[in-house]
C-alpha positions as CSV (number, residue, x, y, z in Angstrom):
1,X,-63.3,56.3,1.3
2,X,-65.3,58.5,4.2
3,X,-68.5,55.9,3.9
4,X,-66.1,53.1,3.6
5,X,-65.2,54.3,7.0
6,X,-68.2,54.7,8.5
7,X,-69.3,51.5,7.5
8,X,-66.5,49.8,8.9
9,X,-66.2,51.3,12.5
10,X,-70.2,50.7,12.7
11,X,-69.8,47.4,12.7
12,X,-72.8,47.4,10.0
13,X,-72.4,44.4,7.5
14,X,-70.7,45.7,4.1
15,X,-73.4,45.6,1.1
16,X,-72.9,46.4,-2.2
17,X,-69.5,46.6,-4.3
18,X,-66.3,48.5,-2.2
19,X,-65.8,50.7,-5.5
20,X,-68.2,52.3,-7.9
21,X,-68.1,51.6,-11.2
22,X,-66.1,54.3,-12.9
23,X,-68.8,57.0,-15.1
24,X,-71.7,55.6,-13.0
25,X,-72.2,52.5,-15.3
26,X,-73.9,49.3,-14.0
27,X,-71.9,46.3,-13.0
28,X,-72.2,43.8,-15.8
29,X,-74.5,40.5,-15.4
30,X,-72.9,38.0,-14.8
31,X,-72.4,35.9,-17.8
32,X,-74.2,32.5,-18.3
33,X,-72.2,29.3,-18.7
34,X,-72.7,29.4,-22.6
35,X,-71.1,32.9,-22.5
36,X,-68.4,31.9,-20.3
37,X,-65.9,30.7,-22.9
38,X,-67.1,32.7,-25.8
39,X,-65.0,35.0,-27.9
40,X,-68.2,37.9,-27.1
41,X,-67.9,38.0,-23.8
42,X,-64.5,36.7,-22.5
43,X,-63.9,36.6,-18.4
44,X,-60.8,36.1,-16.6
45,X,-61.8,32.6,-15.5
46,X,-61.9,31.2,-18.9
47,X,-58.4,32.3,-19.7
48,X,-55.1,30.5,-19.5
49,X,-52.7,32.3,-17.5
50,X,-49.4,31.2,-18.5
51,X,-47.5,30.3,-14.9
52,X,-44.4,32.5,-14.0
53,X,-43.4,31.2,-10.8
54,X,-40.9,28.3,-11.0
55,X,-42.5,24.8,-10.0
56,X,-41.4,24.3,-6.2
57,X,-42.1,20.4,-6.6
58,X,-42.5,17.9,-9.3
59,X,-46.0,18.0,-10.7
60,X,-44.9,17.0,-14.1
61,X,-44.2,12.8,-13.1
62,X,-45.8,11.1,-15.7
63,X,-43.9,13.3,-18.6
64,X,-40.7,10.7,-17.3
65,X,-40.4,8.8,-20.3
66,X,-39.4,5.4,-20.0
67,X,-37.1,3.9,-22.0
68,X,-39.1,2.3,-25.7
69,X,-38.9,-1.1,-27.1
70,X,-36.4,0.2,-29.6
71,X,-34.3,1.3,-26.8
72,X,-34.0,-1.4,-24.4
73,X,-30.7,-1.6,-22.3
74,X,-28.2,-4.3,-23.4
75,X,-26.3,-6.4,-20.3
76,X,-22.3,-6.8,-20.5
77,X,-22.2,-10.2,-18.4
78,X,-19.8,-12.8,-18.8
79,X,-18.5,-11.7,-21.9
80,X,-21.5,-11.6,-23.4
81,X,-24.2,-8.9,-24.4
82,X,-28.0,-9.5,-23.5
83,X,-31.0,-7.2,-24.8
84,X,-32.6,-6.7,-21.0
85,X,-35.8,-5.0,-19.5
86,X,-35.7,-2.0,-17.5
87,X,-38.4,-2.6,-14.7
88,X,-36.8,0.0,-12.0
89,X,-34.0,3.1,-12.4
90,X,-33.9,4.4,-9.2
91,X,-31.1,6.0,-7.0
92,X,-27.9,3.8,-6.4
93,X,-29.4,0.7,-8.9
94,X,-31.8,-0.9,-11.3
95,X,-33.9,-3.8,-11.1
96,X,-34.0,-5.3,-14.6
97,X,-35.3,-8.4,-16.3
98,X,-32.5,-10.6,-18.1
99,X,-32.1,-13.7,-19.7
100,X,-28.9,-15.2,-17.9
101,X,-28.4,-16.7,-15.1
102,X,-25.9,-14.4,-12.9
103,X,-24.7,-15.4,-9.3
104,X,-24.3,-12.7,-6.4
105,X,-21.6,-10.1,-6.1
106,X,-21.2,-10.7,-10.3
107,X,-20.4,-7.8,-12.3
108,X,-22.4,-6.8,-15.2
109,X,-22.0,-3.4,-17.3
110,X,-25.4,-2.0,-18.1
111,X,-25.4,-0.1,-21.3
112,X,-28.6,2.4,-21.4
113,X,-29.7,3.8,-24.9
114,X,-26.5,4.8,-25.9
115,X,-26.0,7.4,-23.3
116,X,-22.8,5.5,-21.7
117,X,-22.0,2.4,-19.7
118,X,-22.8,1.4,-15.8
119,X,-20.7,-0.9,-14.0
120,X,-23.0,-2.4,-11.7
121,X,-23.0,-5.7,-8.9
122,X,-25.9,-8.4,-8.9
123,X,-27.2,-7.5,-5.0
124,X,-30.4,-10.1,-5.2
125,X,-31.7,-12.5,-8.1
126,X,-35.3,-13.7,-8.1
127,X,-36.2,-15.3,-11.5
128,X,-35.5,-13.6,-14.1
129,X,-36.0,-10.2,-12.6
130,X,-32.0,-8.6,-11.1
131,X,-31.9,-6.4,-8.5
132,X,-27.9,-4.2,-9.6
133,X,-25.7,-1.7,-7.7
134,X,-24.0,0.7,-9.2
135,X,-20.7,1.8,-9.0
136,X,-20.2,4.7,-6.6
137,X,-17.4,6.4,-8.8
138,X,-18.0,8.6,-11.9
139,X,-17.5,6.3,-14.5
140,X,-15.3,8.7,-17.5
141,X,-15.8,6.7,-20.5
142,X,-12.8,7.8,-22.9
143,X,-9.1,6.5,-23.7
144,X,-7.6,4.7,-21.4
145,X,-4.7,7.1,-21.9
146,X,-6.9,10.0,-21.6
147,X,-8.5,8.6,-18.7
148,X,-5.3,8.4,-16.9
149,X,-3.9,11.3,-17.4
150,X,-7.2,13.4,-16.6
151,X,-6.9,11.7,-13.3
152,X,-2.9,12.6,-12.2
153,X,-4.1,16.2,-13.6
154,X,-6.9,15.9,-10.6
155,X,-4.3,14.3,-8.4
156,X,-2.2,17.2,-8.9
157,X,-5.0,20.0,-8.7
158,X,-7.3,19.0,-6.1
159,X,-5.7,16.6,-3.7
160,X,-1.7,17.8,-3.7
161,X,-0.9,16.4,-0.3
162,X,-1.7,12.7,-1.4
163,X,1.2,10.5,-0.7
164,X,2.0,7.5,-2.1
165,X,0.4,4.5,-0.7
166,X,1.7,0.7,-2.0
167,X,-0.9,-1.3,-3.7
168,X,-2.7,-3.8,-1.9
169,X,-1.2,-6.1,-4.8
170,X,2.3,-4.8,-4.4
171,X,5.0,-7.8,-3.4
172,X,6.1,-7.9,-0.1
173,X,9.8,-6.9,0.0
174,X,12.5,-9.3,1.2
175,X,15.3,-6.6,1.7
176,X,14.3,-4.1,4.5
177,X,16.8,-1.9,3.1
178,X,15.9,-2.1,-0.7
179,X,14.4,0.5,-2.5
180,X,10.3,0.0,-2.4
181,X,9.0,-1.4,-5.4
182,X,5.9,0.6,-7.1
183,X,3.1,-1.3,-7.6
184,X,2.5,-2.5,-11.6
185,X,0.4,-0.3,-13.4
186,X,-3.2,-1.7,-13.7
187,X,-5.9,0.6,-15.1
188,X,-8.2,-1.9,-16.3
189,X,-9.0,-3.6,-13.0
190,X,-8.3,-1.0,-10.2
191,X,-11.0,2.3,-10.2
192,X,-10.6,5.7,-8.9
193,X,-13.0,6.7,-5.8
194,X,-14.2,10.1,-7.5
195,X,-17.8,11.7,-8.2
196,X,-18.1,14.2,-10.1
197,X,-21.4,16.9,-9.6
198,X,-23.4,19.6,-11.4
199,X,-26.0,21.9,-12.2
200,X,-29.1,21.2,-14.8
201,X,-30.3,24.4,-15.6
202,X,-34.2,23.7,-17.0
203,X,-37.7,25.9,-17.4
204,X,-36.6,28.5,-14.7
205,X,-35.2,26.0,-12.6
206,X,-31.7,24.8,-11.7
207,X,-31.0,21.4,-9.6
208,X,-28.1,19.6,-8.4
209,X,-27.7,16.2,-10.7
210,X,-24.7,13.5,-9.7
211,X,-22.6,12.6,-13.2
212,X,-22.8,8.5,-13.3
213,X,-21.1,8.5,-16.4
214,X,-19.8,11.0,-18.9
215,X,-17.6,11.2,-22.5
216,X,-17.4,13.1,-25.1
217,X,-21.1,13.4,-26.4
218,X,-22.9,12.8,-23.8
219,X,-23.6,11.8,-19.7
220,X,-25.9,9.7,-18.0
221,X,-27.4,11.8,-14.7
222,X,-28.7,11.4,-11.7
223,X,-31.3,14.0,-10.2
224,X,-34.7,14.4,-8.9
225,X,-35.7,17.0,-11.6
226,X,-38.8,16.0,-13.7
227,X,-36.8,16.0,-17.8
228,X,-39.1,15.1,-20.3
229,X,-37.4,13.5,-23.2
230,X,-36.5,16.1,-26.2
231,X,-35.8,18.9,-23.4
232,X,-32.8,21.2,-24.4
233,X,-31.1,22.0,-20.9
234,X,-27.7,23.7,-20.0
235,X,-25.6,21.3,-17.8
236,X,-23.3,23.5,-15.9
237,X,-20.2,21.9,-14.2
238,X,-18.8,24.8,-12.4
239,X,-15.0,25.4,-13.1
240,X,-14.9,22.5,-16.3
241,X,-17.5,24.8,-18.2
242,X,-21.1,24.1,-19.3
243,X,-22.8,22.3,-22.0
244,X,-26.2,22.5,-23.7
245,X,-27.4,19.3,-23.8
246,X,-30.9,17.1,-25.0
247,X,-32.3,14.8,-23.2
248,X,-32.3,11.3,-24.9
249,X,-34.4,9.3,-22.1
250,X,-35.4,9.6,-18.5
251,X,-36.4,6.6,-16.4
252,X,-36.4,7.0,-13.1
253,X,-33.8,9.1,-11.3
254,X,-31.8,8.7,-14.3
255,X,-31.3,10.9,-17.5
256,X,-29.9,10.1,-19.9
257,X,-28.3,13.2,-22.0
258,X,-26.6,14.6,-25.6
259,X,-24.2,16.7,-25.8
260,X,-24.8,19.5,-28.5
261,X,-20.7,20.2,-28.6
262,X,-18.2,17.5,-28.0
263,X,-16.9,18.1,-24.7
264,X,-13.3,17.8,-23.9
265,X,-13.0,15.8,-20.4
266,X,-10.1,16.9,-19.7
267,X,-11.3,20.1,-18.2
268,X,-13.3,17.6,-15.5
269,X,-9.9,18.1,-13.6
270,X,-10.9,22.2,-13.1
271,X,-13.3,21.2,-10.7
272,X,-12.8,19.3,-7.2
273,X,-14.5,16.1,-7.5
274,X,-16.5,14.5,-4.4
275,X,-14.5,11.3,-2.4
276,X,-16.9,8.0,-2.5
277,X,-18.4,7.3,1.0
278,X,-16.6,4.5,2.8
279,X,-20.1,3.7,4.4
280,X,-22.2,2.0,1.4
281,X,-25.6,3.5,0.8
282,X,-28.4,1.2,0.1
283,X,-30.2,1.8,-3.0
284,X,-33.6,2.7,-2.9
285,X,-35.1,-1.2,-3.3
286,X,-32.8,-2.3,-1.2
287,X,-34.0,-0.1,2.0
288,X,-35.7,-3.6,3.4
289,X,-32.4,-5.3,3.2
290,X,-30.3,-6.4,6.2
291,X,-27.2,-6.6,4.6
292,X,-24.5,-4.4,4.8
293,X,-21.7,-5.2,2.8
294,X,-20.6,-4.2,-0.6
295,X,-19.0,-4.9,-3.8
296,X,-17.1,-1.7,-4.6
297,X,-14.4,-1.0,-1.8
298,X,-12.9,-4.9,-1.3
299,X,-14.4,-7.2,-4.1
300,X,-14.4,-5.0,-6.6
301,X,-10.8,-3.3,-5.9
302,X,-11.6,0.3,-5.2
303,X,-8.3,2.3,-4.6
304,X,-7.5,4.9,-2.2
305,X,-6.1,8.3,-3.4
306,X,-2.5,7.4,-2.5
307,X,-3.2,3.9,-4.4
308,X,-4.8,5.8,-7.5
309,X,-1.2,8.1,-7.5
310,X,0.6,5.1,-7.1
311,X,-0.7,3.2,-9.9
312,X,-1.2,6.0,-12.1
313,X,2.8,6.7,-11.7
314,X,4.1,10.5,-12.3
């Protein structure tokens, strides 16, 4: 350590190794490029080191499967079911190629691989190619009955000082001094402004995902994380519990899982779910696009919270 000193303070260029070797042995030649990789002579550069820092960004892009010919997504439009093409999956839509002849503003319910059911708007149409919006909400695909009721339980956790509000659709009262009249139940047309949000919880790594669509056996997510297809993950959804899950497909921002255990939705209502923004967000392929309006809060007869309690009754 004294000569290392010495040499230091000198200013004297440093020759030679720092450290001797220990019992006064030679440093080993350094070993040829045959020997490199050889069983003989192993070296540190010619072994694997397994990594045991978590990624910090995704260098794993090309392991997002895309969804196969056997599992091409099937169009609801119409009435009528359409095998279509997948060509984009990307944050707020999908551009897909389909063989019918949609107009603007048209709904059309994209099916993906079995892993639940979009609703989605037609935003552009050039050929055959569609460029769709999804719905903002989280789609819950169960009972109507069960759907219902997990949404007054919400109602009742999460948003207690929700009034009433009438129904855009409610008929005007003649009487001024008759008893209002509550709006007629409707839960097929009229949807709920609520997103629900989670946790995916994958090689060391946990990232924030947006639930598009959940039931029973499965959900269809939206995140950033890189998912190869076959992963087994935990999705955590805070207060409703967690759920080990497999990933079916990934395309895009979009994954589409499996549930391991049937999960009862009806614990959704633990957690406080997110309000849809009143602002519309453009999709990602849409970014070029002037317009500004939007399907979901006028055409496609989003409800308020006080319109959801009103039409969901007591």
């Amino acid at each position: 350590m004294n000569e290392f000193r010495e040499r230091l303070l000198s200013g004297k260029p440093l020759r030679g190794p720092l450290l001797r070797q220990k019992g006064g042995k030679p440093a080993p030649a350094e070993p040829t490029s045959t020997q490199a990789g050889s069983e003989d002579s192993p070296r540190l550069g010619a072994v694997l080191i397994p990594r045991e820092a978590s990624r910090s960004s995704n260098h794993r892009v090309d392991s997002r499967h895309h969804l196969s010919e056997a599992e091409r997504a099937v169009a609801t439009w119409d009435g009528r079911d359409f095998q279509v093409q997948i060509v984009n999956l990307s944050g707020g839509g999908a551009m897909l190629e389909a063989p019918f002849e949609p107009k603007l503003w048209d709904r059309v319910d994209l099916s993906l691989a079995g892993c639940g059911t979009l609703e989605c708007a037609v935003r552009w149409i050039k050929g055959n190619r569609l460029g769709l919006e999804f719905a903002h909400e989280t789609q819950i695909d169960a009972d109507p009955e069960v759907g219902a009721a997990l949404l007054r339980e919400v109602l009742k956790r999460s948003f207690p000082e929700v009034s009433y509000e009438a129904s855009v659709s409610t008929p005007p009262v003649e009487n001024s001094s008759a008893e209002p009249v509550a709006a007629p139940v409707d839960r097929g047309g009229k949807r709920h402004p609520l997103i629900w949000t989670g946790l995916v919880h994958y090689n060391h790594e946990s990232t924030h995902v947006r639930l598009r669509n959940i039931s029973e056996v499965g959900a269809l997510v939206e995140t950033s994380a890189s998912l190869p297809v076959g992963a087994e993950l935990l999705l955590d959804l805070g207060e409703p519990g967690s759920v080990f899950s497999t990933v079916a497909w990934g395309h895009g921002d979009q994954c589409g899982l499996r549930f391991h255990e049937p999960f009862n939705l009806s614990l959704l209502a633990r957690a406080k779910p997110e309000l849809t923004s009143q602002r519309w967000a453009k999709p990602d392929y849409l970014r070029d696009d002037s317009t500004e309006t939007s399907p979901w809060a006028s055409r496609w007869n989003r409800l308020t919270l006080g319109e959801l309690k009103q039409t969901l009754g007591r």
